[in-house]
N, C-alpha and C positions, 0 to 999 in steps of 0.2 A: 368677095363682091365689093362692088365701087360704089360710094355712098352716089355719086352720080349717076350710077345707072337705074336707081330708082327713086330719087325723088321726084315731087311731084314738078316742082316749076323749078327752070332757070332760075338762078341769085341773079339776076337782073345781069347788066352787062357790065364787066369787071373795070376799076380805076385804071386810067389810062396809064397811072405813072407807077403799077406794078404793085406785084401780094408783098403778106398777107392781103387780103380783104377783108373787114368789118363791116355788117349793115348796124348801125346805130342809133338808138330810142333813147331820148331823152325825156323825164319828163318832169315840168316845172309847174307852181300852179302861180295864182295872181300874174298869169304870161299874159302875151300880147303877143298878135300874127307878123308876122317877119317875113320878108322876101331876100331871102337869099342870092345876088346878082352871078354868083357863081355855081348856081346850081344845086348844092349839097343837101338844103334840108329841103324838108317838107313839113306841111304843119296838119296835122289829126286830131278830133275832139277825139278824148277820154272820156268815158261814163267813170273809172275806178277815181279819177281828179273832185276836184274840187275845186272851191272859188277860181273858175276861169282857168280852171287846169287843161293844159293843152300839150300836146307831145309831138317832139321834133323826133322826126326819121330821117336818116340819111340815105343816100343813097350807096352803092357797095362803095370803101372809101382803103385804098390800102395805108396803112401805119402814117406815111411821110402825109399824104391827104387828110388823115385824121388828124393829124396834129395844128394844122391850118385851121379849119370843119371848125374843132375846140376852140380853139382861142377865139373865132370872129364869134361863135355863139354863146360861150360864156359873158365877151363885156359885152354884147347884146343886151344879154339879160342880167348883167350887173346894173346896167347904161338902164334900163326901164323898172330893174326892183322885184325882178322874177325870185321866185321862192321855191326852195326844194323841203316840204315839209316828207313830213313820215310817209304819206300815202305815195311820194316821186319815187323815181329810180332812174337809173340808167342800164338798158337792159342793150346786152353784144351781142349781135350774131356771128359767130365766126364760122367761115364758109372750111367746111370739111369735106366739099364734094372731090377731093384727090383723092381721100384715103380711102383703105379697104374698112370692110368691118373690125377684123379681127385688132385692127390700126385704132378705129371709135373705143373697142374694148380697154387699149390701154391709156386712151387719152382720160377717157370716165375711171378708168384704175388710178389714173394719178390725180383728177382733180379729187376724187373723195379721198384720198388721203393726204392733200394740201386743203381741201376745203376749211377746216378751222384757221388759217393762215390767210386765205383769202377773204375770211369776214374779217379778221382782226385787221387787213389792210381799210375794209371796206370804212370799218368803224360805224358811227351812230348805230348799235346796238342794232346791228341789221341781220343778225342772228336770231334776233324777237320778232323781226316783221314778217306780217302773215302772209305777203305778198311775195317773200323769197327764202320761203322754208330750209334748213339749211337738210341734206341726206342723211347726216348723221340723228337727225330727227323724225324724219319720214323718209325710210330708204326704200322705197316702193319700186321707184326706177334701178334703184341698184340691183333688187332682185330680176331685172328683165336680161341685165347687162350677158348673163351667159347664155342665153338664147336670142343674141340679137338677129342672127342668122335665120331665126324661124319666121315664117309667114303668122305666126298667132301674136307674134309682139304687132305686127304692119297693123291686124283687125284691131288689138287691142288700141292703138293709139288713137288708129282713126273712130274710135267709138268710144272710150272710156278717156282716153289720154288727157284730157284737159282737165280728170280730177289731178293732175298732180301739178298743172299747168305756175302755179303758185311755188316752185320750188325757185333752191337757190341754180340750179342748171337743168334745164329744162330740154328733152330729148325729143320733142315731136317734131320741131321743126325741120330735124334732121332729116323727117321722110316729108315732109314740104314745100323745103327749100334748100334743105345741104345744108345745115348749118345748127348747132348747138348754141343755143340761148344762154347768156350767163348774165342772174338777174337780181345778184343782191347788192352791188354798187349803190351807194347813193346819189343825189341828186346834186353834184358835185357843182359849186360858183364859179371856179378856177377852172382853168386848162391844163395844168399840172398833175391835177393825182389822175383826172381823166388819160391821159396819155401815159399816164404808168400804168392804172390799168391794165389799158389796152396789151401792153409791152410784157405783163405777167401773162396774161392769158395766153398770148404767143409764144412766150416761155415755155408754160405748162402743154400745151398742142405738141410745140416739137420735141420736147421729151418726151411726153408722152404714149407719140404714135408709134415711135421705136421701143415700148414697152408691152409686158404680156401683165395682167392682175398679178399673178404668182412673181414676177419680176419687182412691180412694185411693192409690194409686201415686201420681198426680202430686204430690199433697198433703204425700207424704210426702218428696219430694226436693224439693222446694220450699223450706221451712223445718220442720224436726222439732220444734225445739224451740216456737217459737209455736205449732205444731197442737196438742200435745201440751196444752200450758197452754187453748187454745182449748175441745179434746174434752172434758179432766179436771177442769179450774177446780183448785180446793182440793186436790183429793182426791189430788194428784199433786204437789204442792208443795214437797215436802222433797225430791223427784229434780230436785236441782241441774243436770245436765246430759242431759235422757232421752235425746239424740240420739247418747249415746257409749253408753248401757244398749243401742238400738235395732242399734246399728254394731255388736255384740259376734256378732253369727248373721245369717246372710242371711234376716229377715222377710220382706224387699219378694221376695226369688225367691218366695219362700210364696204373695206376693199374686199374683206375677206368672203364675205356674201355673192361676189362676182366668181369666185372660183368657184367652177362645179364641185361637186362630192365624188 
């Protein structure tokens, strides 16, 4: 089944200048309201903010559009003295309405077994924050992962789903709007780690979708460090050793909860 054929609303309508697609949340606080003369963001009160905390949304923006997006809204908010404290983030939505289910299954097989890698990019100790839980600490959503197929995850999400709503990749949106939230990035000043980012998580999608959970498991005791370089290229290059970042929390149990019995 096509993640398209059942969610709830359109991702809005796609960047002109081609996918990926990202919908993008930033959020800063001590901000100030901004007019975008190109259209990209938009500006939303926060209740989770603080001191004049305010949150930019994009609109759906492919890679080459994001990369623009970034740079005019970071010196924006360099340019007025915007602050990304503890309670900010930057939260992705990446549109997954092409793929099939069993496609979701391996992309969620691969981030929880990069997910310690993807907070050590994120950095500020956003492994602690309560706001982007990381699975290998509440693997709640991992346990759904082999019955995504069934009608009792759809009730589940639409009724309970928002207790997990605080992780570091968050699955509801999926049936909402096509797309998988990934939400423990910080509130980044530059346009640089934002666009790499961006650039891993694309990474991780299209490895991912042509993976089964049993796939990545093996992959991942195999050799760590060559996958890693194989998944990321570039983007992961300055982690000298990923397979000792990987060793520090049990990922692969993460994965290994996705495989039926």
């Amino acid at each position: 089944m096509r993640v398209e054929s059942f969610c709830d609303n359109a991702y809005g309508a796609p960047d002109p200048a081609g996918g990926p697609y990202f919908g993008i949340e930033v959020e800063y606080e001590n901000a100030s309201a901004l007019t975008d003369p190109f259209g990209r963001w938009s500006v939303v009160q926060d209740g989770s903010l603080r001191r004049g905390g305010l949150e930019f949304v994009s609109r759906p923006l492919s890679m080459r559009a994001a990369a623009g997006a970034f740079r005019w809204l970071t010196e924006w908010a360099q340019f007025n003295g915007f602050e990304g404290g503890v309670r900010c983030g930057i939260h992705v939505h990446a549109d997954v309405r092409s793929l099939e289910l069993d496609q979701i299954k391996g992309v969620l097989a691969a981030y929880a077994a990069f997910e310690p890698l993807l907070y050590h990019v994120a950095g500020h100790e956003r492994d602690q924050c309560v706001y982007c839980v990381p699975w290998y600490k509440a693997p709640d959503q991992a346990l759904m992962v082999p019955y995504l197929n069934h009608r009792r995850n759809r009730m589940f999400m639409d009724s309970g789903g928002e207790l997990v709503k605080y992780s570091g990749l968050y699955m509801q949106p999926m049936w909402r709007f096509g797309t998988l939230e990934f939400r423990m990035a910080p509130a980044w000043l530059e346009s640089a780690p934002m666009v790499r980012w961006l650039r891993i998580i694309n990474r991780l999608i299209t490895w991912g979708r042509n993976q089964t959970p049993e796939s990545v498991l093996d992959a991942c005791l195999s050799d760590p460090n060559m996958l890693v370089r194989e998944v990321f290229a570039d983007t992961m290059a300055d982690i000298h050793d990923p397979e000792a970042v990987m060793d520090k929390v049990d990922s692969l149990g993460v994965v290994g909860m996705m495989i039926p019995n």
